[in-house]
C-alpha positions as CSV (number, residue, x, y, z in Angstrom):
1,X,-16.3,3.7,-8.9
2,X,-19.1,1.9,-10.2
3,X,-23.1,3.1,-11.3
4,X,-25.8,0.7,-11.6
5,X,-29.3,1.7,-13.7
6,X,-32.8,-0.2,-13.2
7,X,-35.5,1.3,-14.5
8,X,-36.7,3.5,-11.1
9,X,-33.3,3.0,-9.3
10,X,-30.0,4.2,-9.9
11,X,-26.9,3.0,-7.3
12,X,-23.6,5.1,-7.3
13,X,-20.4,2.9,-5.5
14,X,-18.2,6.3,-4.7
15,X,-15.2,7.3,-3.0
16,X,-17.1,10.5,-0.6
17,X,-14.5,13.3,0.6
18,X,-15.9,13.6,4.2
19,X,-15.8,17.5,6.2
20,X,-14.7,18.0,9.3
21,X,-18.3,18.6,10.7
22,X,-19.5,14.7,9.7
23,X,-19.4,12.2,12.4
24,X,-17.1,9.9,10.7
25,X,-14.8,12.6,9.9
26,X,-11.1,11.2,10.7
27,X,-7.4,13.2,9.5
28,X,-6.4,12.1,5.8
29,X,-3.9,9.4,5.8
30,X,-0.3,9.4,4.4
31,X,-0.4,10.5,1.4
32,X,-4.3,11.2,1.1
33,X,-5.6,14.9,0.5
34,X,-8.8,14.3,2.2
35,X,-11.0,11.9,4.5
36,X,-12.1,9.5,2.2
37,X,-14.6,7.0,2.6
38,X,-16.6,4.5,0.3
39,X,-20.3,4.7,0.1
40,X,-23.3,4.2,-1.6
41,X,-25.6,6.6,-3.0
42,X,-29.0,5.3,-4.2
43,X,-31.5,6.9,-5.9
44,X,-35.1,5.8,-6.3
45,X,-38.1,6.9,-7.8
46,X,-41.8,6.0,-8.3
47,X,-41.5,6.7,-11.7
48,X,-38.9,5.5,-14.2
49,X,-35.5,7.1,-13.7
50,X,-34.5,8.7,-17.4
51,X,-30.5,8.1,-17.7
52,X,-27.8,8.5,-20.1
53,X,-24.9,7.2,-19.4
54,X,-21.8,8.5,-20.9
55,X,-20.0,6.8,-24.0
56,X,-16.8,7.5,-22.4
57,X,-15.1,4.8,-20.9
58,X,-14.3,5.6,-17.1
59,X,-10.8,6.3,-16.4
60,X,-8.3,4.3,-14.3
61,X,-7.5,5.9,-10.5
62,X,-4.4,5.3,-9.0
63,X,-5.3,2.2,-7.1
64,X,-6.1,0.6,-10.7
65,X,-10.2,0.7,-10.0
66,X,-12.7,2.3,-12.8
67,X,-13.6,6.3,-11.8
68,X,-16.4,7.5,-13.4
69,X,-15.9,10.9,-12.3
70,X,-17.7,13.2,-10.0
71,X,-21.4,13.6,-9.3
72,X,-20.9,16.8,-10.2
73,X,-24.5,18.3,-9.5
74,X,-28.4,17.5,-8.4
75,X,-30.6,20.0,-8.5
76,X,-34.0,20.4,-9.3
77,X,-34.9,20.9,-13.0
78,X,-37.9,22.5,-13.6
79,X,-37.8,22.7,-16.9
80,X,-38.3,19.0,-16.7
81,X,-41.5,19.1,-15.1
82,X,-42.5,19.6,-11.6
83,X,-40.1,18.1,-8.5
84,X,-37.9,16.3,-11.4
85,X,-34.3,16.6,-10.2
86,X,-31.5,16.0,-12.0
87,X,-27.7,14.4,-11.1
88,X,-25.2,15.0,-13.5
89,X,-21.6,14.1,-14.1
90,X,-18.3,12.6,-16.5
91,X,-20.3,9.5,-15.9
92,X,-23.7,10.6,-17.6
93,X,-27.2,12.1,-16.5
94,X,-30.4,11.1,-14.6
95,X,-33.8,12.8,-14.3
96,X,-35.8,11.4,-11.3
97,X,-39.3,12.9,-10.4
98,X,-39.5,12.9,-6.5
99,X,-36.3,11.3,-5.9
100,X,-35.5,9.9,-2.5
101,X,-31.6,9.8,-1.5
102,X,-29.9,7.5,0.7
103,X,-26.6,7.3,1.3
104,X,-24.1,4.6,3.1
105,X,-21.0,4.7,4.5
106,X,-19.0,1.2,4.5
107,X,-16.8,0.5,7.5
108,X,-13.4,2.5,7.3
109,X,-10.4,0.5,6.0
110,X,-7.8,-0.5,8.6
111,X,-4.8,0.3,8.3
């Protein structure tokens, strides 16, 4: 929905697809594929985050709100140098040596 860059953190606003084994797993609603909750993924590093964003200008979901895409992988790159991990998507790419991860569920919706 949204991604944020500063120079050593990077903040993803997303739409997470939740499993039946989370604890804030509920049964998709009417006309939902999925358990869907909003969240925030942030990323932060010691050292400077390298991204690229994209060029491409984010698509329009059905509720009429930006999608950037997926995050569509993180894993570690090692041809980037030691503990350098990488997150790539639609939305662009990020290299982050030592990464830490944190991310936030908002309150469900009502409704």
């Amino acid at each position: 929905m949204d991604v944020d860059v500063s120079a050593t953190v990077v903040v993803f606003k997303l739409e997470a697809v939740l499993t039946p084994e989370h604890p804030a797993y509920r049964l998709a609603r009417s006309g939902e594929m999925h358990c869907y909750r909003r969240a925030t993924l942030t990323v932060r590093s010691d050292s400077a985050i390298h991204v690229r964003r994209s060029m491409a200008p984010p698509a329009t979901d059905a509720s009429g709100e930006p999608d950037y895409g997926h995050i569509d992988a993180l894993h570690l790159a090692a041809d980037h140098g030691p503990e350098v991990w990488e997150l790539t998507g639609d939305w662009g790419e990020a290299l982050a040596r030592q990464p830490r991860i944190d991310m936030r569920l908002e309150a469900p919706a009502h409704g």
